[in-house]
C-alpha positions in Angstrom: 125.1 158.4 93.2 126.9 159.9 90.1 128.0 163.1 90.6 126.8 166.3 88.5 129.1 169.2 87.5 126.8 171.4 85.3 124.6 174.1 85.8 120.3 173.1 85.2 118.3 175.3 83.2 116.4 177.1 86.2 119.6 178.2 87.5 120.9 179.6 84.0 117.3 181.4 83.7 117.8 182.8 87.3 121.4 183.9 86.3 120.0 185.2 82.7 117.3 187.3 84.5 119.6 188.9 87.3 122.1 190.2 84.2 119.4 191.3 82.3 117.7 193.5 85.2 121.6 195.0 86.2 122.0 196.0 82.7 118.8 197.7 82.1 119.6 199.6 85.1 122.6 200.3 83.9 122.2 201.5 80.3 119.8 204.9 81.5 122.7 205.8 83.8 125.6 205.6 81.0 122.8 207.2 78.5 122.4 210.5 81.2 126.1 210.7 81.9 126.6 211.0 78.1 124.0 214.0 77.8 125.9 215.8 80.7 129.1 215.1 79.1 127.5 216.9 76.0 125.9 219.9 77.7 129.1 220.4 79.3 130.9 220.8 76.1 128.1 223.1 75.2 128.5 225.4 78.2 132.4 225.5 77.7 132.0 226.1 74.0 129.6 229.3 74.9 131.5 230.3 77.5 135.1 230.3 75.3 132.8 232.2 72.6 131.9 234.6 74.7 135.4 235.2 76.2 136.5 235.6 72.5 133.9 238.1 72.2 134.8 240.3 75.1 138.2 240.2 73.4 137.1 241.3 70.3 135.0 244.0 71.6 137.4 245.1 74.0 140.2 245.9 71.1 137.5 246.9 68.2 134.7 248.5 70.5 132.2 247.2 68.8 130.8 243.5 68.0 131.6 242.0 65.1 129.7 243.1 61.8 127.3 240.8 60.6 127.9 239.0 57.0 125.8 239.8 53.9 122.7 237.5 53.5 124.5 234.1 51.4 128.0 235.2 52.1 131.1 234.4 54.3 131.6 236.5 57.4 130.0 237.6 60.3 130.9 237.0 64.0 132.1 233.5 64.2 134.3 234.3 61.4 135.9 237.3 62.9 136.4 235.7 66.3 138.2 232.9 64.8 141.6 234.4 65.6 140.5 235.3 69.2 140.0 231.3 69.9 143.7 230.2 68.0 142.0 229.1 64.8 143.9 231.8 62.8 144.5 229.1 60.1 140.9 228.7 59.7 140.7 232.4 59.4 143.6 232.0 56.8 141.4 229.6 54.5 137.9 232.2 54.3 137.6 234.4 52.2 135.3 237.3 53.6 132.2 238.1 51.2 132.4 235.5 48.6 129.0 233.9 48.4 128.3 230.4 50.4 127.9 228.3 47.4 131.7 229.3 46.3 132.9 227.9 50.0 135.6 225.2 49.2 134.7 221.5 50.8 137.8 222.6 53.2 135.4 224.9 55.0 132.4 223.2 55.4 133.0 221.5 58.8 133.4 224.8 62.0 136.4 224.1 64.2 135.2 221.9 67.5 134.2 224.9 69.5 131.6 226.2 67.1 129.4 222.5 67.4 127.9 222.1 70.5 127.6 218.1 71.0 124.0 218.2 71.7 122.9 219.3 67.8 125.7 217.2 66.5 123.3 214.3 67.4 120.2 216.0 66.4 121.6 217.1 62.7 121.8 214.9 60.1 124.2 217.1 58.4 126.0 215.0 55.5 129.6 215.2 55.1 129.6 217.0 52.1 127.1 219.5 53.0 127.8 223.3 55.0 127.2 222.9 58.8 124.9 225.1 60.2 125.5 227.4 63.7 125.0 225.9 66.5 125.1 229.1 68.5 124.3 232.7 67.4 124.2 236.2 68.2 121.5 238.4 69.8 123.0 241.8 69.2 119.9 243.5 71.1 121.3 242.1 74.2 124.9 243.4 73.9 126.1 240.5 71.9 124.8 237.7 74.0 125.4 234.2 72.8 122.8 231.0 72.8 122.4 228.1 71.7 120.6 227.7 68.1 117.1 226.3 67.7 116.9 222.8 66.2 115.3 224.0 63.6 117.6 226.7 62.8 119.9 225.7 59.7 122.1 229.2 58.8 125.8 228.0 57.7 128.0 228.7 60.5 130.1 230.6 58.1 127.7 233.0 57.7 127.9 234.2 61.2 124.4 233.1 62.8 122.1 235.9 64.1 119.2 236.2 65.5 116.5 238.6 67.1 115.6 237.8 70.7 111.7 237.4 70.1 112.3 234.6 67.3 115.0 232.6 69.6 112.0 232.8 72.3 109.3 230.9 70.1 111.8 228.4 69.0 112.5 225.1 70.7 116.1 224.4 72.1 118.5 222.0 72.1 118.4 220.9 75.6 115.4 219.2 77.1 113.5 222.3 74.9 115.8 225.3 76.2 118.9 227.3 75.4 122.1 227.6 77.2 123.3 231.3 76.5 126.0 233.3 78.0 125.7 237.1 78.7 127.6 239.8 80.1 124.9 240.3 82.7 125.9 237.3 84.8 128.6 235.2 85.4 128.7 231.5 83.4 126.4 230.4 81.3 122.6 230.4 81.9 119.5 228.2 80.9 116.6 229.6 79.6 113.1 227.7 78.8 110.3 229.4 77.1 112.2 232.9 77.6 112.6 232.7 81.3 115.7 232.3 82.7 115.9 229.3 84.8 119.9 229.6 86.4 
């Protein structure tokens, strides 16, 4: 009897099968660790803003005033020195209108993008980036997430009021992350209840 030393197509179909069930297991697990990976960015990002924050309201006494409506300012761009962009600082000029923002600009430094809208925009290279988080002054500066929808440059210092953030659908699985000095971290909040 001759000897055979390959495989038959029942067991390669068997083989193909076992692979195919392992990797479809597999691909939802490395998808989820991804989001948490981004989400954790997020919270760090909010919680390093809100630090800066504390900083700047701890030496000024007051938050940050907001930028005029089209123009260069506000929050995110006073706090830049307060998170080691300085340079960034260096390269805005305060007040000139958004249109007038050289290409240089366009993109916030790392901590102003939350991972989580990066993949939701479809911001073009050549286009401002909008805020990813923004200020409720009502609440004593408190800092959240932006709505998806929301598409105010980030060089304009984002803003919003509390009841407008409320209506608005989040970032993450429909909520906000936002940091406060009411509590200590960062929190979760889904249709204007706090969840943790």
């Amino acid at each position: 009897m001759v000897k055979r030393y390959g495989f038959s197509i029942v067991e390669l179909l068997v083989v193909f099968t076992i692979i195919s069930i392992l990797l479809a297991l597999l691909f939802p697990a490395v998808q989820s660790a991804r989001e948490r990976a981004r989400e954790t960015v997020c919270k760090n990002n909010l919680r390093q803003i809100h630090l800066a924050l504390s900083r700047f309201r701890g030496i000024h006494k007051q938050l940050p005033n907001p930028a005029p409506q089209g123009r260069t300012g506000g929050w995110m761009v006073e706090i830049l020195p307060y998170i080691e962009q300085q340079n960034v600082k260096d390269n805005i000029m305060d007040g000139i209108p958004i249109a007038n923002v050289p290409a240089l600009s366009f993109r916030p430094p790392a901590i102003f993008r939350c991972p989580r809208r990066t993949v939701l925009d479809q911001t073009l290279e050549d286009a401002m980036f909008p805020g990813h988080y923004v200020i409720v002054r009502e609440e004593r500066g408190a800092v959240y997430d932006a709505p998806v929808s929301f598409s105010v440059p980030w060089i304009n210092g984002p803003e919003m009021r509390r009841d407008v953030l409320i209506g608005s659908i989040g970032p993450h699985s429909n909520g906000f992350f936002f940091s406060d000095s009411s509590q200590q971290g960062v929190g979760f909040m889904l249709n204007g209840q706090s969840i943790h």
